[in-house]
BADO-530737 format. One record per residue: x, y, z of N, C-alpha, C in turn; residue number from 1. Coordinates in Angstrom, 2 decimals, padded with zeros to 5 digits, m for minus. Layout:
n.u X	n.v Y	n.w Z	ca.u X	ca.v Y	ca.w Z	c.u X	c.v Y	c.w Z	n NUM
...
//
This chain:
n.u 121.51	n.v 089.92	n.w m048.91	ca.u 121.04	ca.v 090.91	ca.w m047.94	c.u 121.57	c.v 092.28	c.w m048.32	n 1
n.u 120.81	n.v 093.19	n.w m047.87	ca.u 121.24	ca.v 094.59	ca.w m048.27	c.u 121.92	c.v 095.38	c.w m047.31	n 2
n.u 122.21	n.v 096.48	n.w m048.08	ca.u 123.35	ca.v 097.37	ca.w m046.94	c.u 122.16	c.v 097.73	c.w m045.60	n 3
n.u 123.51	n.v 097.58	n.w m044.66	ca.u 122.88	ca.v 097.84	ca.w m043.04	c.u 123.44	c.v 099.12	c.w m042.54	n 4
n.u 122.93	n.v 099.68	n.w m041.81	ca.u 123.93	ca.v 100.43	ca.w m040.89	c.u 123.19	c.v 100.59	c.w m039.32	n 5
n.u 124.29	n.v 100.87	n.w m038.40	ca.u 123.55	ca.v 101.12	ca.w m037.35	c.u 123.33	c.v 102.63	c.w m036.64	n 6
n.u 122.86	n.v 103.04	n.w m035.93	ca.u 122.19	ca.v 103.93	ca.w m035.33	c.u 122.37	c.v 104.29	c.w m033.83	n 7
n.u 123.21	n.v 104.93	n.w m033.78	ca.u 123.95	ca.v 104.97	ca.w m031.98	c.u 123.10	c.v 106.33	c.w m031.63	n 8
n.u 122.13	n.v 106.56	n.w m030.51	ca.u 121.58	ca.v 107.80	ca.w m030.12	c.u 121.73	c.v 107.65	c.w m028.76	n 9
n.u 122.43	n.v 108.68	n.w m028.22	ca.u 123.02	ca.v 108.39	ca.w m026.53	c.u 123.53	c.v 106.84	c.w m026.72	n 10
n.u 123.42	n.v 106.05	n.w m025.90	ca.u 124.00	ca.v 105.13	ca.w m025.40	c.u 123.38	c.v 103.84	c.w m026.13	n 11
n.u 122.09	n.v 104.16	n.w m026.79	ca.u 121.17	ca.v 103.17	ca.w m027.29	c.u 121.77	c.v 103.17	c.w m029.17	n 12
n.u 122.59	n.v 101.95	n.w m029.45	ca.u 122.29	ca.v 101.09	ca.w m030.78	c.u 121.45	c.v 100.40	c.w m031.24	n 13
n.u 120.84	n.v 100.97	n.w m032.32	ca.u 119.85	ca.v 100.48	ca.w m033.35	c.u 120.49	c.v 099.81	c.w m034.44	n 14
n.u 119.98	n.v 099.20	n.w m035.46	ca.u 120.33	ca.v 098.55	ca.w m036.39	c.u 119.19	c.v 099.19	c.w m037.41	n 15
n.u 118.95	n.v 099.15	n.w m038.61	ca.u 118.39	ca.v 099.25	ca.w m039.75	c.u 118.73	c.v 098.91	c.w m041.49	n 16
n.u 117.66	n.v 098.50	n.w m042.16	ca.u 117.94	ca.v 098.01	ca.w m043.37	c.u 117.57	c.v 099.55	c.w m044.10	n 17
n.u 118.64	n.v 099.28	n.w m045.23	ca.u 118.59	ca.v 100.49	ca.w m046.61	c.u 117.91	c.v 100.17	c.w m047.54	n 18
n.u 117.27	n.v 101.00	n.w m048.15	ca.u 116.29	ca.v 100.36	ca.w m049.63	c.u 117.21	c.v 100.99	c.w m050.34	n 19
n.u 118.18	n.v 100.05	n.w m050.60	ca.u 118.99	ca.v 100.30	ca.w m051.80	c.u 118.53	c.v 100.76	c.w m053.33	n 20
n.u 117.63	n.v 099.35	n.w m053.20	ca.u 117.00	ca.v 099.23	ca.w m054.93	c.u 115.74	c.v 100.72	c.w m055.12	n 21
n.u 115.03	n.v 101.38	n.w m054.07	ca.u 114.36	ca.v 102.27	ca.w m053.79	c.u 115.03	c.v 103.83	c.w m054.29	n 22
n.u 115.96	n.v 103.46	n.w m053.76	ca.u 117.02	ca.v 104.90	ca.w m053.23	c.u 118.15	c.v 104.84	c.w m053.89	n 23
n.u 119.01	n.v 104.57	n.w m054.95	ca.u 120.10	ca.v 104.13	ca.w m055.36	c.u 120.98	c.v 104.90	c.w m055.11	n 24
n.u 121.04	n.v 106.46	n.w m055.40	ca.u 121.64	ca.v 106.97	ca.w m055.91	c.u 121.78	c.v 107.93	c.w m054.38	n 25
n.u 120.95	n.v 108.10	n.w m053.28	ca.u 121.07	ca.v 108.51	ca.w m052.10	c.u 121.28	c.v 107.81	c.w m051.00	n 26
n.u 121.38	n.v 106.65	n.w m051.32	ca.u 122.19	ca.v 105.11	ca.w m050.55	c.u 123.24	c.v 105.14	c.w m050.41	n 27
n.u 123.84	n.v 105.24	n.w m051.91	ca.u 125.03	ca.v 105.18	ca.w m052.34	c.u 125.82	c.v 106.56	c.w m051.74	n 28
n.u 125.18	n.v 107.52	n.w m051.69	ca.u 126.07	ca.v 108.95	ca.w m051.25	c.u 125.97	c.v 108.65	c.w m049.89	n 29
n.u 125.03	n.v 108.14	n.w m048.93	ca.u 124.98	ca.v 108.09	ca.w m047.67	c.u 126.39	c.v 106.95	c.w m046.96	n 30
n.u 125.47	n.v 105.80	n.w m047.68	ca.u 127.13	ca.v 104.69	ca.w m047.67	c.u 128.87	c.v 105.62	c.w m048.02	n 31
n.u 129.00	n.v 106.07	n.w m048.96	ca.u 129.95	ca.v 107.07	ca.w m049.23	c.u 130.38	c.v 108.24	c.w m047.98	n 32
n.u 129.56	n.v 108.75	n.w m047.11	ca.u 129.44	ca.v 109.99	ca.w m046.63	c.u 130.10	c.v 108.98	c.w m044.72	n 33
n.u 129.51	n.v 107.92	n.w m044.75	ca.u 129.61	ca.v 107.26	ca.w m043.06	c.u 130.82	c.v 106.90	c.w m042.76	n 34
n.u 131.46	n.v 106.91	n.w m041.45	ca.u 130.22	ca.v 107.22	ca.w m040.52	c.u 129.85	c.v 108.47	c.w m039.82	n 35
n.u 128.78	n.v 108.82	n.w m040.24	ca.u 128.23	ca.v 110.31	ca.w m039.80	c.u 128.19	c.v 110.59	c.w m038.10	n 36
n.u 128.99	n.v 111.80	n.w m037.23	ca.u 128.67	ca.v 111.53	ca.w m035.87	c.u 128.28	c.v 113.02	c.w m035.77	n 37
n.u 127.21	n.v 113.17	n.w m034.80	ca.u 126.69	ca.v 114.78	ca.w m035.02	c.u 125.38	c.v 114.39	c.w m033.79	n 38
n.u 124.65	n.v 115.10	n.w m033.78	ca.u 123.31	ca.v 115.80	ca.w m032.69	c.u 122.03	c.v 115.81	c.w m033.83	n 39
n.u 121.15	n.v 115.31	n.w m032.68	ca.u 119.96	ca.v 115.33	ca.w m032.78	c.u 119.22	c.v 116.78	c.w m032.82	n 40
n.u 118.20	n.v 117.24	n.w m033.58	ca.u 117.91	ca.v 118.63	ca.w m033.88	c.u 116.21	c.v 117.54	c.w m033.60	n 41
n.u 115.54	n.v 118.06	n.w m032.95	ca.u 114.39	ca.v 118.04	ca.w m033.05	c.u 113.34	c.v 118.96	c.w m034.06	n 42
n.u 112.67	n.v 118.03	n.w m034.49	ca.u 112.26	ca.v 119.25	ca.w m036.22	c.u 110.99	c.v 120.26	c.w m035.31	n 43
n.u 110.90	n.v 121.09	n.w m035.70	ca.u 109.67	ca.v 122.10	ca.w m035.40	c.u 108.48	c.v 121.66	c.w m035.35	n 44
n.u 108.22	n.v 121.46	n.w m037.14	ca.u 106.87	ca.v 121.33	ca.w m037.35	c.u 106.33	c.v 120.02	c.w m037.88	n 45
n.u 107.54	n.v 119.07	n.w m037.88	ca.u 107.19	ca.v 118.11	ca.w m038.88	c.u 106.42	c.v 116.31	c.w m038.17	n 46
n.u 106.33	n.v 116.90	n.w m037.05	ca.u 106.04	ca.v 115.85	ca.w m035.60	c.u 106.96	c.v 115.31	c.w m034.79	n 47
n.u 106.65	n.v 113.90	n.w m034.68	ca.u 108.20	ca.v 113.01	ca.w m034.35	c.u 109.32	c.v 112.17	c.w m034.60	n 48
n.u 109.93	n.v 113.53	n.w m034.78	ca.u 110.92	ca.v 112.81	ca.w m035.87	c.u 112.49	c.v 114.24	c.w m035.27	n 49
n.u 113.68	n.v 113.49	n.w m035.68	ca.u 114.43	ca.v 114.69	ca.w m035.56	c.u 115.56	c.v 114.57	c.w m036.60	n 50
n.u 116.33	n.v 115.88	n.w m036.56	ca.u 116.98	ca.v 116.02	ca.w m037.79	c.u 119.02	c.v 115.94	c.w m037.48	n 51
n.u 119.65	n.v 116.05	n.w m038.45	ca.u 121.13	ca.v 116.38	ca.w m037.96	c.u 121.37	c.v 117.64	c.w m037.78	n 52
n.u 122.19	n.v 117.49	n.w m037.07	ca.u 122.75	ca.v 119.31	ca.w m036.45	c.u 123.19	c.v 119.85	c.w m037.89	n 53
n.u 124.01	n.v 118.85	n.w m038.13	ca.u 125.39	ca.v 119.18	ca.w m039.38	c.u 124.28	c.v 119.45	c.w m041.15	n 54
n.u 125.49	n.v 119.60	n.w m041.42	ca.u 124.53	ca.v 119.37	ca.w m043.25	c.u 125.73	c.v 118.32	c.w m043.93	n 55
n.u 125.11	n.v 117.31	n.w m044.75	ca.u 125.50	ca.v 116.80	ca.w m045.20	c.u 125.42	c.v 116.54	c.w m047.09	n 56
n.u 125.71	n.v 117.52	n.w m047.88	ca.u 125.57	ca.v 117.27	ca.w m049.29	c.u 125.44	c.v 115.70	c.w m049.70	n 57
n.u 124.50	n.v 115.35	n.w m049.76	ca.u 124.78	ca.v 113.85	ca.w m050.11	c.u 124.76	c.v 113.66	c.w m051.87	n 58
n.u 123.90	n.v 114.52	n.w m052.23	ca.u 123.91	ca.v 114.97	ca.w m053.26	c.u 123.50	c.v 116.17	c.w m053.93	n 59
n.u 124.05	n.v 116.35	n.w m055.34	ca.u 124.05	ca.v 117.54	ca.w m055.53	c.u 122.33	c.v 118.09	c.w m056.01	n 60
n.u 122.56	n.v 120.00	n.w m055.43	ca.u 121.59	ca.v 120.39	ca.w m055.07	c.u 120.35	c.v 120.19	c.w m056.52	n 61
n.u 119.20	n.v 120.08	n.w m056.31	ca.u 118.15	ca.v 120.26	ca.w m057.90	c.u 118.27	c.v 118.63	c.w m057.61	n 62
n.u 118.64	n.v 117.66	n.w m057.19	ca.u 118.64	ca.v 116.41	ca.w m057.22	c.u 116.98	c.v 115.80	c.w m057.00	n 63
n.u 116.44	n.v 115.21	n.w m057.47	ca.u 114.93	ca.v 114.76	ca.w m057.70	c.u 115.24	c.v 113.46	c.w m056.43	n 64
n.u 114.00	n.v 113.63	n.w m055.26	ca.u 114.05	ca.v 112.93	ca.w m054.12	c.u 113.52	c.v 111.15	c.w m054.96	n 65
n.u 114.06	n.v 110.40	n.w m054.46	ca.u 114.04	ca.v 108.92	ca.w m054.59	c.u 112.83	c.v 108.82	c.w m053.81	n 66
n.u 112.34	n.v 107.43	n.w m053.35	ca.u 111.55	ca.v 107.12	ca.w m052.97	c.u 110.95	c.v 108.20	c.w m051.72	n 67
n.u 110.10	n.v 109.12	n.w m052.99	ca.u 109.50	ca.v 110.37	ca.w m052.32	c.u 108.72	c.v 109.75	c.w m050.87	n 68
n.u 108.99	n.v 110.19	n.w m050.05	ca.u 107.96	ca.v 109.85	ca.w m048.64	c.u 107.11	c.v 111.29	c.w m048.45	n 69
n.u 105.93	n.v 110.93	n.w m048.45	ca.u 104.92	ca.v 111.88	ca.w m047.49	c.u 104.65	c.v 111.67	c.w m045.86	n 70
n.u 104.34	n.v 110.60	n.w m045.83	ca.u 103.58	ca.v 110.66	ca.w m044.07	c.u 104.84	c.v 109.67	c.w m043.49	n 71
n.u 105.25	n.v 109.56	n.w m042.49	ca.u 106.32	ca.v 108.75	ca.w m041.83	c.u 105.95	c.v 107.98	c.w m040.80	n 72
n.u 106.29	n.v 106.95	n.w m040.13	ca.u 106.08	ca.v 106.48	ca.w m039.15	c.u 107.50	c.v 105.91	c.w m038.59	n 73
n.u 107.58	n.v 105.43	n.w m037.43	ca.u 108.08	ca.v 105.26	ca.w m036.34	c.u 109.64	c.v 104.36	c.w m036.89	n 74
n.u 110.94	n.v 104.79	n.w m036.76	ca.u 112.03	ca.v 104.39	ca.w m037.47	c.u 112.63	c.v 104.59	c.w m039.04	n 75
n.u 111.45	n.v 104.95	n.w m039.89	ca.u 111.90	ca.v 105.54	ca.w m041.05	c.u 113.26	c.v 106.81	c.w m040.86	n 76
n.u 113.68	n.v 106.43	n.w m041.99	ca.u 115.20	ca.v 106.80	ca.w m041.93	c.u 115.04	c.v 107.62	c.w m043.31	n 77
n.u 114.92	n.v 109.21	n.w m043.03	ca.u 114.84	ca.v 110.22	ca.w m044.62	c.u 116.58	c.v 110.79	c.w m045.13	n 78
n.u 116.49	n.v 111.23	n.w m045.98	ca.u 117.24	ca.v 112.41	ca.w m046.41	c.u 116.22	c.v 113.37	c.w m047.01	n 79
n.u 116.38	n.v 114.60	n.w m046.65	ca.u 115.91	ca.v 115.90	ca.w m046.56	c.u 116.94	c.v 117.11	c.w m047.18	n 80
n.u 116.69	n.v 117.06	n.w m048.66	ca.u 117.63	ca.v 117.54	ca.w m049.78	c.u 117.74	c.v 119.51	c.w m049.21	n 81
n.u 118.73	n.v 119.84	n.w m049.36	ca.u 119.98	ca.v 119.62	ca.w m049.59	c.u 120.84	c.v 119.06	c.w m048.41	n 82
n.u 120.50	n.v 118.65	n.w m047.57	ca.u 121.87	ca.v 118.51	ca.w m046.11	c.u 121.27	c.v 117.78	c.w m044.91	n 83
n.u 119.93	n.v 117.56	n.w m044.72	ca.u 119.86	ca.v 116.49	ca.w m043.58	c.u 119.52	c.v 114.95	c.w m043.51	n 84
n.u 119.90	n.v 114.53	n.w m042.73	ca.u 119.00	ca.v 113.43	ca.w m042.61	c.u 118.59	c.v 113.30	c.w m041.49	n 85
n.u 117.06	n.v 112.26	n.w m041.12	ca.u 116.22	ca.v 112.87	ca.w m040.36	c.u 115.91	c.v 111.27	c.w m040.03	n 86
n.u 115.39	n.v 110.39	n.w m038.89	ca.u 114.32	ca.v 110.06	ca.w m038.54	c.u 113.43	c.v 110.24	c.w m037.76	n 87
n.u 112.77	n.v 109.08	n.w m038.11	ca.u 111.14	ca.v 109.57	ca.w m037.25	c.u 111.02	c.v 108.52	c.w m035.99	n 88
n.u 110.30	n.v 108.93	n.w m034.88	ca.u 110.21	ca.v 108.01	ca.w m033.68	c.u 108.87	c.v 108.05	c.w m033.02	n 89
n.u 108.28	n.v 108.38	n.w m034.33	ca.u 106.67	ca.v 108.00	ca.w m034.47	c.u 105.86	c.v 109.04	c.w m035.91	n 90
n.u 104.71	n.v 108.98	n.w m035.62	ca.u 104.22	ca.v 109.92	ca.w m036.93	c.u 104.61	c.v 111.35	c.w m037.24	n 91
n.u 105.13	n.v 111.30	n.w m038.50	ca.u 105.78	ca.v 112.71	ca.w m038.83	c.u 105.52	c.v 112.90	c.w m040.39	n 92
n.u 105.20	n.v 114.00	n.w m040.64	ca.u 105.35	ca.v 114.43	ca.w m042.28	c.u 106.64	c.v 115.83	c.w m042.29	n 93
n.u 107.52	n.v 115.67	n.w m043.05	ca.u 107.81	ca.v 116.96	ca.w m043.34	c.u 107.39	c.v 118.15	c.w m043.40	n 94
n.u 107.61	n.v 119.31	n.w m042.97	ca.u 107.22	ca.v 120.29	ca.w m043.41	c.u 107.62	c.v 121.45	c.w m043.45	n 95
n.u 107.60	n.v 122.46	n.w m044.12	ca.u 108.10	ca.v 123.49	ca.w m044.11	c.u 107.69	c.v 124.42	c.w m043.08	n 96
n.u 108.25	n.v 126.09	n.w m042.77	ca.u 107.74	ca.v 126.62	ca.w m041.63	c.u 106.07	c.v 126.70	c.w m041.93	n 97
n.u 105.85	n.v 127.27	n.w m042.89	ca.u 104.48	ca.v 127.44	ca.w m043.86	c.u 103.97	c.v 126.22	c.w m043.48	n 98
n.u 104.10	n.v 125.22	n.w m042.98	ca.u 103.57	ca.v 124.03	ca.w m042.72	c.u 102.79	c.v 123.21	c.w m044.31	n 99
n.u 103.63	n.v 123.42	n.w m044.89	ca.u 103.46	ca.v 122.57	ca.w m046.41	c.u 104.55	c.v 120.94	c.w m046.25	n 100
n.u 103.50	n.v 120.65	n.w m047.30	ca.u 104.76	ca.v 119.54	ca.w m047.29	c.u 106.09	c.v 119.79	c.w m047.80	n 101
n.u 107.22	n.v 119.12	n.w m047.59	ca.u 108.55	ca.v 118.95	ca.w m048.13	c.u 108.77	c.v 118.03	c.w m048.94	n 102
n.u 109.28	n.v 117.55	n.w m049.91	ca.u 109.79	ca.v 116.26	ca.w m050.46	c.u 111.07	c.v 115.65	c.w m049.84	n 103
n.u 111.10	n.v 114.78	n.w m049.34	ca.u 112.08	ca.v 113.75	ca.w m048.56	c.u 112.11	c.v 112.23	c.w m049.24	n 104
n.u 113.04	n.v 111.90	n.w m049.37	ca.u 114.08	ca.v 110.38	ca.w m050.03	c.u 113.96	c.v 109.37	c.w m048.85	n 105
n.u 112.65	n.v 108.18	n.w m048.40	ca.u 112.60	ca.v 107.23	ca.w m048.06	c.u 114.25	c.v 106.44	c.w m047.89	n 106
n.u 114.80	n.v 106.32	n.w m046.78	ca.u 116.20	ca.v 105.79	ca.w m047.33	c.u 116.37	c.v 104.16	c.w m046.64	n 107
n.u 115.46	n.v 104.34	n.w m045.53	ca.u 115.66	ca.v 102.81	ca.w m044.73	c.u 114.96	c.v 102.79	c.w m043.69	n 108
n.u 114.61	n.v 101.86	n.w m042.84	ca.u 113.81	ca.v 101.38	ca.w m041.69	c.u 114.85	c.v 100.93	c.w m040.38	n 109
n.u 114.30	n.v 101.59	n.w m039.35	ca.u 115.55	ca.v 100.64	ca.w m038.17	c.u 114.42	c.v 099.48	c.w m038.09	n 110
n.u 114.84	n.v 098.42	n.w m037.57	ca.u 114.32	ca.v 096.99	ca.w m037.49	c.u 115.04	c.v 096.41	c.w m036.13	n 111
n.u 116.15	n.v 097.06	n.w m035.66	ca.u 116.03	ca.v 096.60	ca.w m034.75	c.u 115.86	c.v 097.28	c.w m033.17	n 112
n.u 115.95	n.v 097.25	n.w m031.58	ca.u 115.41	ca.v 098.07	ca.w m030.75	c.u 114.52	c.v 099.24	c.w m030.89	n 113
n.u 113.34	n.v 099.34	n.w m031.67	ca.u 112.80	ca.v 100.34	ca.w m032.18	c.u 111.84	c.v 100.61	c.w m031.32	n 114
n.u 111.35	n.v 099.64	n.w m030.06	ca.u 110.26	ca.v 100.54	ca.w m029.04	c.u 111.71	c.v 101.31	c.w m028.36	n 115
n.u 112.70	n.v 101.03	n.w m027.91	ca.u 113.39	ca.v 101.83	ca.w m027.13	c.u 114.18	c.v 102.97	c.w m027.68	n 116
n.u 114.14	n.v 102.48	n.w m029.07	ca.u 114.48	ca.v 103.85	ca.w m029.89	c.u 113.89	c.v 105.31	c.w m030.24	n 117
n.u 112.15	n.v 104.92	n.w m029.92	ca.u 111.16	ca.v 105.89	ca.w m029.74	c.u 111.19	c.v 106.52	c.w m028.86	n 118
n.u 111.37	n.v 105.34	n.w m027.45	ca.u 111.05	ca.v 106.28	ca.w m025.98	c.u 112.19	c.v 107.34	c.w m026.24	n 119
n.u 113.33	n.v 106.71	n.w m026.25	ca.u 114.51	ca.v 107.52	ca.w m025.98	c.u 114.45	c.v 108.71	c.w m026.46	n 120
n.u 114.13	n.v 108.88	n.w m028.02	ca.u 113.79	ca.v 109.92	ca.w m028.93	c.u 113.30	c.v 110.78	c.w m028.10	n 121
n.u 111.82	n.v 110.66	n.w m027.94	ca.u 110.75	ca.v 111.11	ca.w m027.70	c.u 111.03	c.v 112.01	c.w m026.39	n 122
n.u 112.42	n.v 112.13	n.w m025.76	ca.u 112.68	ca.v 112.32	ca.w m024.79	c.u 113.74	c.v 113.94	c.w m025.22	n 123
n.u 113.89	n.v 114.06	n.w m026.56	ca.u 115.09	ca.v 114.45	ca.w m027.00	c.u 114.46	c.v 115.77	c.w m026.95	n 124
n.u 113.16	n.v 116.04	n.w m027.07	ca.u 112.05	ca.v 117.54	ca.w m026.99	c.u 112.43	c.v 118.47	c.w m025.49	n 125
n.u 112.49	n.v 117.37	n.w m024.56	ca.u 112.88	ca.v 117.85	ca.w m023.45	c.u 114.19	c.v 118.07	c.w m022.37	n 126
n.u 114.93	n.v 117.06	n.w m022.91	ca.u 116.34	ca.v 116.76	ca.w m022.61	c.u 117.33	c.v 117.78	c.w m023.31	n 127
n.u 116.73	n.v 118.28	n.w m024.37	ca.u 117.78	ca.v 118.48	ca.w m025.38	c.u 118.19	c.v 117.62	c.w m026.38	n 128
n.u 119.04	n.v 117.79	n.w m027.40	ca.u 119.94	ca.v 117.46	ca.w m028.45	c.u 120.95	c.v 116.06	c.w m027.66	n 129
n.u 120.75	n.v 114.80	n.w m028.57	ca.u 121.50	ca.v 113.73	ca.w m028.04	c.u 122.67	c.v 113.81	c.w m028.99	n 130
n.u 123.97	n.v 112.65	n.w m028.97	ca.u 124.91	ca.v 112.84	ca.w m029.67	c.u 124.35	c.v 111.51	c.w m030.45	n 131
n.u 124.80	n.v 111.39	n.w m031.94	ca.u 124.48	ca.v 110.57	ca.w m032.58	c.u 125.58	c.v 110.00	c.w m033.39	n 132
n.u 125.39	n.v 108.71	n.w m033.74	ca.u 126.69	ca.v 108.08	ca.w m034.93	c.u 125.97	c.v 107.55	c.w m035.94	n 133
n.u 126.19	n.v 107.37	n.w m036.89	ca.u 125.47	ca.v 106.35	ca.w m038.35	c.u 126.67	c.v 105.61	c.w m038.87	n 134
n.u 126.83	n.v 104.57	n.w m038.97	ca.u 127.76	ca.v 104.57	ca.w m039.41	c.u 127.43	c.v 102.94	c.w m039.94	n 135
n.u 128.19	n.v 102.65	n.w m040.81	ca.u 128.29	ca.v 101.03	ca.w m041.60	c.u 128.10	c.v 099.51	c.w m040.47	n 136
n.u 127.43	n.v 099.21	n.w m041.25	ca.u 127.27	ca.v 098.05	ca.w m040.87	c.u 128.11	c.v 097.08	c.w m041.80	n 137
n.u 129.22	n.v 096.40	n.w m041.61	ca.u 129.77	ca.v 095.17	ca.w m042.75	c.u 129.38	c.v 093.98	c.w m042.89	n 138
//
């Protein structure tokens, strides 16, 4: 089985699998970097999906995105070069203000509570910024 980690947003834990073999080298800095605790940033333009407050170098900058993602759906788990990471809690593409695409690093899927991980999200536009944890699964 592959590396796990889970996903604390407010009060609600998620679980999710890493595409290790996908992502090696931004797996590995993420695993390295946890456990990440920081706020939810709701993205502008990129749909539903939100980002980290913080920046996180996971790797260094000019770094070529791993399993490039274009269109997202509901629990995908990005890194967003140089410093965020981002998921989605329904359909989202990256994008810049220009509303172009971005290149983003596919990193993992939550698999587990993921209808209540949406609502909750989906809530974060209007509520404000939630507190968040990432952190290892052993």
């Amino acid at each position: 089985m592959g590396k796990r980690i889970s996903i604390t947003v407010g009060d609600l834990r998620t679980e999710a699998t890493l595409y290790e073999e996908r992502a090696p080298k931004a797996i590995a800095a993420l695993w390295q970097a946890l456990p990440l605790r920081d706020k939810t940033v709701q993205v502008r333009w990129s749909g539903n999906a939100w980002r980290t407050e913080g920046d996180y170098g996971l790797l260094p900058k000019g770094t070529p995105c791993e399993n490039l993602a274009t269109r997202l759906s509901a629990g995908d788990i990005i890194y967003f070069p140089p410093f965020k990471v981002g998921v989605a809690y329904g359909p989202a593409q990256w994008l810049n203000p220009f509303m172009e695409p971005v290149d983003v690093s596919l990193l993992g899927k939550i698999d587990k509570k993921l209808e209540e991980f949406n609502a909750l999200c989906g809530l974060i536009l209007y509520r404000g910024p939630l507190p968040i944890e990432i952190a290892r699964i052993d």
